[in-house]
C-alpha positions, 0 to 999 in steps of 0.5 A: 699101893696109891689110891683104890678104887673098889667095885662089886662084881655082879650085875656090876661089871657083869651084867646078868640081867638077860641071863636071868630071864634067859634061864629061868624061861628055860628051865619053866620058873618064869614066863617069857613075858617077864621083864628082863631085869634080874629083880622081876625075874626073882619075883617072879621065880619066888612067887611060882611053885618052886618058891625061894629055893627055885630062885636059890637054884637058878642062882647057882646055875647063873653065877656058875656053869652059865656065867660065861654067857653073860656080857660085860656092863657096856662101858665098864671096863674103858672106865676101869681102864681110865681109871687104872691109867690115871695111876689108881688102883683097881680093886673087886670085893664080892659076897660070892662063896665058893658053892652055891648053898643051893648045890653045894657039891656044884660049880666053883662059883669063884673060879666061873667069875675069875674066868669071866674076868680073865675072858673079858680082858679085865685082868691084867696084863691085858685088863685094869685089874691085877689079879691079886686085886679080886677079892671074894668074900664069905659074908657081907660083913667081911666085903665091908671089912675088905672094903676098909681094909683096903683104904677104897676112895669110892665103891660101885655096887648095884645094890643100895643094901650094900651103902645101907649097911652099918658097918659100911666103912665111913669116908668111902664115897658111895657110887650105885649102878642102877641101869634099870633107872634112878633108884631109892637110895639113903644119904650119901649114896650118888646113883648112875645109869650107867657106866659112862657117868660112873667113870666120869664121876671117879675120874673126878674123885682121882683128879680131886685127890691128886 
């Protein structure tokens, strides 16, 4: 199958930061004022009145019926593409159940993203990704067994928990999108802004490798 690059979903290639803020102002959770950024949001969400299950929710309806709403990262999908035409193969793992476990009787939270996917022209025969290659995941655990399984030369995710865990597969580079600026991250771990220098850096990792 040649070389496998994999790469989380949200807040990674679907940038849902601003839908965040956007929703929460709606529904009351969070005043207009709070950053938009989807960690100040959840903050500030969670230390309202609603609390934890006030956050749950807005989840549910970002990840689902609002989803179409959010914008591509800008320059993710040129990356992917070049990495695709370099002849590596494009993989996405996500931790996304079905249901939201906040309204499990609601959207199909797979079926929002792989329309997402399918609108913004990341799945081919117009994008890099094949769609057999969207992988969604019940658990962590299991993205990481994904992650192995599938052999990945390097991951790209936005969250460093992710890289943190014990069962992160050895010997697959480990590549955080920190858009909000340079975050902590434990050994290992490359950080980047943004998805130019992400595409350069696995573009390195292909020719390196060829």
């Amino acid at each position: 199958m040649g070389r496998v690059l994999g790469v989380d979903l949200d807040n990674t290639i679907v940038r849902c930061d601003g839908l965040f803020h956007a929703v929460a102002v709606e529904r009351g959770l969070a005043p207009g004022r709070t950053p938009r950024d989807k960690r100040t949001v959840r903050d500030a969400v969670r230390a309202g009145p609603g609390g934890e299950p006030a956050w749950q929710e807005l989840q549910a309806r970002v990840y689902g019926p609002r989803l179409a709403e959010a914008p591509p990262a800008p320059g993710a999908r040129a990356a992917l593409a070049a990495w695709r035409a370099d002849g590596a193969r494009v993989a996405v793992v996500s931790h996304k159940t079905t249901r939201a476990a906040a309204d499990p009787r609601g959207a199909d939270l797979r079926a929002a993203a792989r329309a997402w996917l399918a609108a913004h022209e990341f799945l081919a025969p117009a994008g890099p990704i094949d769609p057999g290659d969207v992988f969604f995941e019940d658990t962590r655990a299991d993205k990481l067994a994904r992650i192995a399984r599938l052999g990945c030369l390097c991951f790209v995710d936005d969250l460093a928990e992710t890289f943190a865990e014990p069962g992160f597969p050895a010997g697959v580079a480990r590549i955080l999108y920190a858009p909000q600026g340079t975050e902590a991250a434990g050994p290992g771990v490359e950080v980047f802004g943004d998805w130019t220098a992400i595409g350069r850096r696995v573009g390195g990792l292909l020719r390196a490798t060829s």
